[in-house]
C-alpha positions as CSV (number, residue, x, y, z in Angstrom):
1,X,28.1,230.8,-8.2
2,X,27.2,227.9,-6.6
3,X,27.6,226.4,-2.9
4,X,28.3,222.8,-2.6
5,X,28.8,222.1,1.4
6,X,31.5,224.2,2.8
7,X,32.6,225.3,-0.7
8,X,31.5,228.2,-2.8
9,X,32.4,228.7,-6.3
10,X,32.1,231.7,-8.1
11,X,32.9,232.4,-11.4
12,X,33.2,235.7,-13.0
13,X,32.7,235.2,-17.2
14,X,32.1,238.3,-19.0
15,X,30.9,238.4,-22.8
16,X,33.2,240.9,-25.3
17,X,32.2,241.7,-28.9
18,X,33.9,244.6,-30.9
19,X,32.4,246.2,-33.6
20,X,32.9,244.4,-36.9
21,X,34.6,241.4,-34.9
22,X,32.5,238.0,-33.2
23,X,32.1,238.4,-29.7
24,X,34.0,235.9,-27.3
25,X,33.4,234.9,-23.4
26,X,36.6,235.7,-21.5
27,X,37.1,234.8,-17.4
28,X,38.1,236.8,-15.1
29,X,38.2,234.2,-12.4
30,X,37.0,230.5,-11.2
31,X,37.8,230.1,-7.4
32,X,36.5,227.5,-5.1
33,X,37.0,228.7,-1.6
34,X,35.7,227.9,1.9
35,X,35.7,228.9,5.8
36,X,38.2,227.2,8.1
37,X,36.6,227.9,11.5
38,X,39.0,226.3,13.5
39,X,41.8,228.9,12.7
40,X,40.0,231.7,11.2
41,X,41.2,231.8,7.8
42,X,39.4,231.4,4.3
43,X,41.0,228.8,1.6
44,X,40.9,230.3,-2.0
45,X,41.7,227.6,-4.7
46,X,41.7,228.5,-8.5
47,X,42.0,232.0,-9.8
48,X,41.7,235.4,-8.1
49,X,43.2,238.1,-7.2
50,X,45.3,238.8,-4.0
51,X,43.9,241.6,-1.5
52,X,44.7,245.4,-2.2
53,X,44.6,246.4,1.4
54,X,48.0,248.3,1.0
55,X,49.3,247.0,-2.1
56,X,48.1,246.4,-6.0
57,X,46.2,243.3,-6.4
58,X,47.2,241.2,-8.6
59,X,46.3,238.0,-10.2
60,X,46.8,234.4,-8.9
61,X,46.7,231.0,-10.0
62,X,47.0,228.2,-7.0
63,X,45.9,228.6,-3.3
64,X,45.5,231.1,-1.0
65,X,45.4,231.3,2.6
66,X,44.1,234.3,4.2
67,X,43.1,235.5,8.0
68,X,39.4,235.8,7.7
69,X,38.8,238.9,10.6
70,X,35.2,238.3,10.6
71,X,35.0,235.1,12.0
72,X,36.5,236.5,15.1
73,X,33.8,238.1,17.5
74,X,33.2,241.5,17.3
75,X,34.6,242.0,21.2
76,X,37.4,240.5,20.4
77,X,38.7,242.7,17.6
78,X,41.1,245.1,17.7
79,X,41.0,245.2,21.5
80,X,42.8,247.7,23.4
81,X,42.1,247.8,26.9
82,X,41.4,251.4,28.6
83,X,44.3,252.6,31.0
84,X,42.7,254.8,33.6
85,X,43.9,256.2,37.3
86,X,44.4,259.6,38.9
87,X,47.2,262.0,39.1
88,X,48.4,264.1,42.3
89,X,50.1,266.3,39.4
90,X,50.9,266.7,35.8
91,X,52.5,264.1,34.7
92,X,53.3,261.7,32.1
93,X,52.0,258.3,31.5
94,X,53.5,255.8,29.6
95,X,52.1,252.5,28.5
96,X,54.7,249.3,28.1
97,X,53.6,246.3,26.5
98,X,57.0,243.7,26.8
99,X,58.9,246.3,27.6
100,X,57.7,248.4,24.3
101,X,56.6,252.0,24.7
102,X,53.3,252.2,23.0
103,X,52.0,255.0,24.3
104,X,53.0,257.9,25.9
105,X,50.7,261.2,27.3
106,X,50.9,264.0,29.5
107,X,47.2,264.3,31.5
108,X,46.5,267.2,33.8
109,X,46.1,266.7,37.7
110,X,43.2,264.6,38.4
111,X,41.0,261.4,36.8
112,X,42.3,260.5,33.3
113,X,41.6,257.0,31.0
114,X,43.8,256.6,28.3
């Protein structure tokens, strides 16, 4: 690949010959694509294939426009604050976030951090 300012290009061209047959080059991909700082997301333009976090990738031709978690700072990510306090008793704390129970636990008497 090459980088031309902000752009990389990469290219993935792979040579195939079967026996008794003349070889060919086929491509897998060409993609330009680039940073975009400001909202922490990559541009892909050309050909690639989509991200197989949950799903199948699959092919694309066009644009893409993806989050890009590692431009955000590593203190930043995935931040979930620590709930701590003491209890008089056994008992059960809940945590609400806008009015959503996202976690729930029962702690024994004493100092406890969630």
């Amino acid at each position: 690949g090459i980088n031309i300012g902000p752009w990389r290009v990469r290219n993935l061209t792979t040579w195939n010959r079967s026996s008794g047959q003349s070889g060919k080059w086929e491509s897998s991909y060409i993609r330009a694509e680039r940073g975009l700082n400001g909202i922490k997301s990559r541009l892909t333009l050309g050909e690639d294939y989509t991200p197989s976090d949950i799903f199948d990738s699959v092919p694309f031709r066009g644009a893409m426009m993806s989050s890009d978690e590692s431009m955000v700072p590593y203190n930043l990510r995935e931040f979930a604050p620590v709930v701590r306090g003491i209890a008089r008793t056994q008992a059960r704390i809940e945590v609400r976030q806008n009015g959503y129970l996202i976690q729930s636990q029962t702690v024994a008497p004493g100092a406890f951090a969630l």
